[in-house]
Backbone bond lengths (Angstrom), bond angles and torsions (degrees), N, CA, C in turn:
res aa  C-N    CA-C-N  psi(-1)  N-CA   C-N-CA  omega(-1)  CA-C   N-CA-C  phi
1 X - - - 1.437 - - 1.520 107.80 -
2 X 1.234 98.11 117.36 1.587 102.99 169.00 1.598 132.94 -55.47
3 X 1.304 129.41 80.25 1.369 127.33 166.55 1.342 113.84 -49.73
4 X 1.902 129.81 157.69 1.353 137.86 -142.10 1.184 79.31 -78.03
5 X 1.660 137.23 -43.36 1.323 131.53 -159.09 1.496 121.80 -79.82
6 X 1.580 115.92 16.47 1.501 127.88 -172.83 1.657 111.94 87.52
7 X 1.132 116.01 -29.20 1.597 121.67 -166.95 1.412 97.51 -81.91
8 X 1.462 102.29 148.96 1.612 127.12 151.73 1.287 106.02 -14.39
9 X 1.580 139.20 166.35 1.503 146.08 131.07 1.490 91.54 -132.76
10 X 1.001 123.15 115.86 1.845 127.33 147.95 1.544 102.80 -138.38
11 X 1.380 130.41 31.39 2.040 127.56 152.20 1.488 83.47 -75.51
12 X 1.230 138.45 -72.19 1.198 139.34 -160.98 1.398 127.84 -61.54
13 X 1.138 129.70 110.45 1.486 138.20 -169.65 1.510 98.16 -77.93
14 X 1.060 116.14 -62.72 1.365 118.18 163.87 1.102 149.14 -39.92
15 X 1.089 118.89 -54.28 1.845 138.50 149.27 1.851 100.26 -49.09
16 X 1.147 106.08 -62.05 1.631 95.72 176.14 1.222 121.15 -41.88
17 X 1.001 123.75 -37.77 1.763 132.35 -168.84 1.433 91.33 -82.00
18 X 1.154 139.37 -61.13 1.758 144.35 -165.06 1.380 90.45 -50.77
19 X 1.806 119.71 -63.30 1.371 106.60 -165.91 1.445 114.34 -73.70
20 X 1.612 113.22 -20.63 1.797 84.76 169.22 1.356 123.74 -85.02
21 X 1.479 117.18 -1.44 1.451 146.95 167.83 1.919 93.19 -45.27
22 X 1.887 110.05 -61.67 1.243 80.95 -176.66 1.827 127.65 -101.56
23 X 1.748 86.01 -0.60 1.596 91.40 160.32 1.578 125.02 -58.90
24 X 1.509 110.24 -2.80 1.238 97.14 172.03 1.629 117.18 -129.93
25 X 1.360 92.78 54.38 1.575 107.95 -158.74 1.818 86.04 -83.30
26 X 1.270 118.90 -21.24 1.366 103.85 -151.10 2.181 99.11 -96.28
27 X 1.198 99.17 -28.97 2.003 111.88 156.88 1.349 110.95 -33.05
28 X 1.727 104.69 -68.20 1.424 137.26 -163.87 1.516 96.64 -51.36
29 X 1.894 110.18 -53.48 2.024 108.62 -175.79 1.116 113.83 -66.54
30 X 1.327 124.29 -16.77 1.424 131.70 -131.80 1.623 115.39 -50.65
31 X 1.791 112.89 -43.37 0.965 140.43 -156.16 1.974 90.91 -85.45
32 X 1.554 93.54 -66.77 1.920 93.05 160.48 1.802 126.92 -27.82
33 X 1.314 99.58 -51.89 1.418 104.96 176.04 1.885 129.89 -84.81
34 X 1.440 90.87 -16.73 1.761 68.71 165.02 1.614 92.59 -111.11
35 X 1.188 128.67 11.16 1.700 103.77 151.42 1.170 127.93 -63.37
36 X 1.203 104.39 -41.43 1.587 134.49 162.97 1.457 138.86 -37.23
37 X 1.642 99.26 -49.63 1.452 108.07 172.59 1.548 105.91 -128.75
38 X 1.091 132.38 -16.64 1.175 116.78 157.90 1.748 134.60 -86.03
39 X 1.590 103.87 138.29 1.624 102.84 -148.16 1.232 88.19 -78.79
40 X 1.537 128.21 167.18 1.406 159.36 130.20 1.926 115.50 -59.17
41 X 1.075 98.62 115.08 1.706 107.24 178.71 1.432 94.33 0.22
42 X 1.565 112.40 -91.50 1.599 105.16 -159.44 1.344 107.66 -33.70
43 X 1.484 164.41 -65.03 1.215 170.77 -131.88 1.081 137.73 -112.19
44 X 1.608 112.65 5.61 1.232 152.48 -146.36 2.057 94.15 -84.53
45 X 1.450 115.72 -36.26 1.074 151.28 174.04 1.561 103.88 -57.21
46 X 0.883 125.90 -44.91 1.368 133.52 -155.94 1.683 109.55 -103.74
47 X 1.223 115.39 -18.85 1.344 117.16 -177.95 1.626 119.75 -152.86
48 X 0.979 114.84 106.47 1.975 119.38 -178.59 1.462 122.30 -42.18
49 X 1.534 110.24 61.17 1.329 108.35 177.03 1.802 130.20 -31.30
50 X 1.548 101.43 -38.47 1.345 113.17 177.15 1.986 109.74 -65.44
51 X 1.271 104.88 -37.92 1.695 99.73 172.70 1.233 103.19 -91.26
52 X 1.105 145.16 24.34 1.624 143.85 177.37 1.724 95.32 -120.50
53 X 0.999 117.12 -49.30 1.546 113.34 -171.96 1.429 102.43 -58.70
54 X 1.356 116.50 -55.59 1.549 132.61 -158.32 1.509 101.81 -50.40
55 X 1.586 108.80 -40.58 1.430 119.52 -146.74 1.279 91.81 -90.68
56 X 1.603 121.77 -21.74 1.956 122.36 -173.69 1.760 90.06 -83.34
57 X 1.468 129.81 -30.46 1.254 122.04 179.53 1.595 126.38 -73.79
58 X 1.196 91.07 -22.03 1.385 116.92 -179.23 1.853 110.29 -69.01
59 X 1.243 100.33 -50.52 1.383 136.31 167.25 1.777 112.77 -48.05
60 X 1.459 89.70 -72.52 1.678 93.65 162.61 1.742 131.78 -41.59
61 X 1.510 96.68 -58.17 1.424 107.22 179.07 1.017 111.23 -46.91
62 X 1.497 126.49 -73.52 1.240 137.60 173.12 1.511 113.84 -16.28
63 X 1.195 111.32 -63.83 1.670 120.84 -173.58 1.243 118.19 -66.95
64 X 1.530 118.06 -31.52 1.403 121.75 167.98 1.430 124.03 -63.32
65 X 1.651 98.75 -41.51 1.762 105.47 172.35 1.768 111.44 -68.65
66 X 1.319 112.61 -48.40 1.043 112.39 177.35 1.717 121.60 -40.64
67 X 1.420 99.40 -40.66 1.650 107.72 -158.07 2.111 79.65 -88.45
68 X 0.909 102.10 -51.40 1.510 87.95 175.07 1.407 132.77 -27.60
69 X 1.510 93.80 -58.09 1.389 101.77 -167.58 1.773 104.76 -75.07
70 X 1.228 131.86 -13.11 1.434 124.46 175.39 1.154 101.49 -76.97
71 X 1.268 117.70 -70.82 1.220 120.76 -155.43 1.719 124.12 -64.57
72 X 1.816 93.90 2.33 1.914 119.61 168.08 1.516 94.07 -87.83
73 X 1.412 136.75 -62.30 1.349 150.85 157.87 1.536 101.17 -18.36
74 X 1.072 140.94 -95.33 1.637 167.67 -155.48 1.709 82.66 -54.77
75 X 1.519 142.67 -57.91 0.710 151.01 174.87 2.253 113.56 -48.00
76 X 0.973 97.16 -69.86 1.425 119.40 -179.59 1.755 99.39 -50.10
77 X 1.404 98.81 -65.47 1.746 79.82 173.03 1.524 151.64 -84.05
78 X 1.904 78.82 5.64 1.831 91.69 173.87 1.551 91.07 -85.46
79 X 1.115 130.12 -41.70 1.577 121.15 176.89 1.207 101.48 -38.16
80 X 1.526 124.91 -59.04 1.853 111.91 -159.16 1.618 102.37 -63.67
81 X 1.605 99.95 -30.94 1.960 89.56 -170.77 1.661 97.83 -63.41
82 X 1.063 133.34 -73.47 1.500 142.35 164.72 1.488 108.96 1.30
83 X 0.999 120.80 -96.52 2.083 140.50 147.51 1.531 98.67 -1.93
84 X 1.480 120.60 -73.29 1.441 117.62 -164.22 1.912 102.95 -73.87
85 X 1.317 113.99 -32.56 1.739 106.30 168.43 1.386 122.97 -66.18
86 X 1.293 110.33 -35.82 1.463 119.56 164.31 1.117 134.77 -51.14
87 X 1.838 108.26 -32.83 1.654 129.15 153.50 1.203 118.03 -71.40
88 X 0.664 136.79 -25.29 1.808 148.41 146.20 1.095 135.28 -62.26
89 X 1.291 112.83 -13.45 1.444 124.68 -175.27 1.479 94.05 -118.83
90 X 1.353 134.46 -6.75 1.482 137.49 162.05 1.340 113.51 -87.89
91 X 1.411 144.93 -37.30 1.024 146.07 84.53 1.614 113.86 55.48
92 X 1.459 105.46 -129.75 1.497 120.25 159.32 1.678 100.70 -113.22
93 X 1.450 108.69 108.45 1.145 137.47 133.47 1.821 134.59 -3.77
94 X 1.580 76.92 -73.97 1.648 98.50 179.14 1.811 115.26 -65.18
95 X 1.076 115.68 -10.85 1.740 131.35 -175.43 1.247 104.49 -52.24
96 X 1.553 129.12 64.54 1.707 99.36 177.67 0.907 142.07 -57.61
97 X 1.612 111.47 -12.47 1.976 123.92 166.92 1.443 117.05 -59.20
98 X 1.695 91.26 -23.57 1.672 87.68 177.48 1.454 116.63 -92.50
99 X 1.291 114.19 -25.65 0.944 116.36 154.21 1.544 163.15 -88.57
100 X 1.170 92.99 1.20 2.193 116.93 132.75 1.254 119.37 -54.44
101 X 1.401 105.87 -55.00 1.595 111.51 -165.05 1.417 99.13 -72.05
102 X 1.577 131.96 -30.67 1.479 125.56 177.19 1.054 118.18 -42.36
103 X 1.583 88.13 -58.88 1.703 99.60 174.58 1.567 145.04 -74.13
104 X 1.453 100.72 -11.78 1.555 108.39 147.72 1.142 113.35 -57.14
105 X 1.498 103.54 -73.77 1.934 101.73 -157.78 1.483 101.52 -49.22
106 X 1.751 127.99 -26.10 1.141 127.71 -160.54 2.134 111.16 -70.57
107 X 1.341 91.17 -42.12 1.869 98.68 169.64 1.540 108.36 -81.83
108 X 1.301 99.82 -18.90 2.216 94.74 -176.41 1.948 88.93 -73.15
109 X 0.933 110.70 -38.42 1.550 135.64 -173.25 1.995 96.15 -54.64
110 X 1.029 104.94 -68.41 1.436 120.97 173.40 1.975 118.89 -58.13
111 X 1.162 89.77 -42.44 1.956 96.02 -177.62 1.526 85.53 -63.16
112 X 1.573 111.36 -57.58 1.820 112.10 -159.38 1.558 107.36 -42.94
113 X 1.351 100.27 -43.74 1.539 106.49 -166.56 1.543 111.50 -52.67
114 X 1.248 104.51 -41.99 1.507 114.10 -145.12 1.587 106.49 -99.73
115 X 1.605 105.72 12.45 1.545 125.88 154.86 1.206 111.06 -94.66
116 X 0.750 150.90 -23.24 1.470 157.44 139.72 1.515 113.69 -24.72
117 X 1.721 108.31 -61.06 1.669 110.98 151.94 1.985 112.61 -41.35
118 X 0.885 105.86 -77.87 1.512 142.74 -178.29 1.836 93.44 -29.10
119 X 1.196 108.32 -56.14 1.576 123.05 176.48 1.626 117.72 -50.22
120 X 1.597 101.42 -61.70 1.762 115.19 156.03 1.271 121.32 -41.11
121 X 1.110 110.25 -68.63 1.918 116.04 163.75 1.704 123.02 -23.54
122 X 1.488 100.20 -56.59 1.696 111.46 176.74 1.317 105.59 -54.34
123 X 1.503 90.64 -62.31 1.796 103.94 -170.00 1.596 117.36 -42.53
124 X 1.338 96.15 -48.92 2.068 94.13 -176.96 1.300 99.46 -69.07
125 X 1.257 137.83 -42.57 1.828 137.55 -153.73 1.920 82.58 -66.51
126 X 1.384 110.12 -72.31 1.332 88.24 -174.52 1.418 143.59 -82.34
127 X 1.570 120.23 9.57 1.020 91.86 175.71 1.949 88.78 -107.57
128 X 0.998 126.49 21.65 1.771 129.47 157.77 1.843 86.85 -59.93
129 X 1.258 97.03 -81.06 1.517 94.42 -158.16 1.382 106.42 -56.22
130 X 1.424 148.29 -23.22 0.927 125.85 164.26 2.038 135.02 -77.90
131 X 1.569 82.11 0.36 1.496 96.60 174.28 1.703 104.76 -93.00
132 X 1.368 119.18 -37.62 1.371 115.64 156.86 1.700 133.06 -52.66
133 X 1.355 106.33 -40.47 1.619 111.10 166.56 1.484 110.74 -67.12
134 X 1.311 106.88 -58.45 1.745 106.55 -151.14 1.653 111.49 -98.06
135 X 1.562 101.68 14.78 2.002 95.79 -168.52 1.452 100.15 -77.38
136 X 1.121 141.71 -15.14 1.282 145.15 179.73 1.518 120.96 -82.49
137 X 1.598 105.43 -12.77 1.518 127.79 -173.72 1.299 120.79 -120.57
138 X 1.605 127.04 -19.62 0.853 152.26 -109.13 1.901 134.25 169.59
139 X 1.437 117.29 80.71 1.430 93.34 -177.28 1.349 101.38 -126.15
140 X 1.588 124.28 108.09 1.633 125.64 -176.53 1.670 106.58 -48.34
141 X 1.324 110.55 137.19 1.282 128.29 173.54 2.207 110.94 -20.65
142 X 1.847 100.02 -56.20 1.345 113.40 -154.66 1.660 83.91 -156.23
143 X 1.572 117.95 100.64 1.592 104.36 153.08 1.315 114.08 -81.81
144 X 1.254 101.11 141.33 1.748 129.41 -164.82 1.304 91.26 -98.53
């Protein structure tokens, strides 16, 4: 997840969710945007549905890999925080600071995961509906 300053944010459970909140601003239009740019028979004339579809799939992909690959990232390094508390908590035991914090990163660890589900979900809703609008205009190489 992109923080304002270019860097990663995954300490924040919260902030993570906002930014994939607007990484998935483009799922959320989806239905908005090929009403939008894709023509209806009468108008079909007036605008290249086949380079308009391609370019909303194009669009899609992108955002799906993108949001993928953070939220695999955001994932990967709450594991190392997790892993390295766990060595610490083998360690001295008795640490209850360390052992709060296990158990944070351990459910921040668990929420992350279970966007990953949450991620799949988006992904089929839109590119269904975009296989319903644009298959007549439009057939992506390989739907993913």
């Amino acid at each position: 997840m992109a923080a304002p300053n270019g860097t990663l944010n995954c300490e924040d459970f919260s902030m993570f969710q906002e930014v994939l909140k607007t990484m998935r601003s483009i799922d959320d239009r989806i239905v908005h945007s090929l009403n939008t740019t894709v023509p209806t028979a009468s108008f079909s004339s007036r605008v290249d549905a086949s380079q308009t579809c391609k370019q909303l799939y194009e669009s899609l992909l992108e955002a799906h890999l993108s949001r993928d690959r953070a939220i695999k990232t955001c994932i990967a390094r709450t594991s190392e925080v997790v892993s390295q508390l766990r060595e610490e908590r083998a360690k001295d035991s008795d640490n209850m600071t360390t052992l709060r914090l296990l158990r944070k990163e351990q459910t921040k660890l668990k929420l992350m995961r279970s966007e990953l589900n949450v991620e799949e979900v988006v992904n089929d809703r839109s590119l269904k509906v975009f296989s319903e609008r644009c298959r007549i205009h439009y057939m992506p190489p390989t739907v993913q």
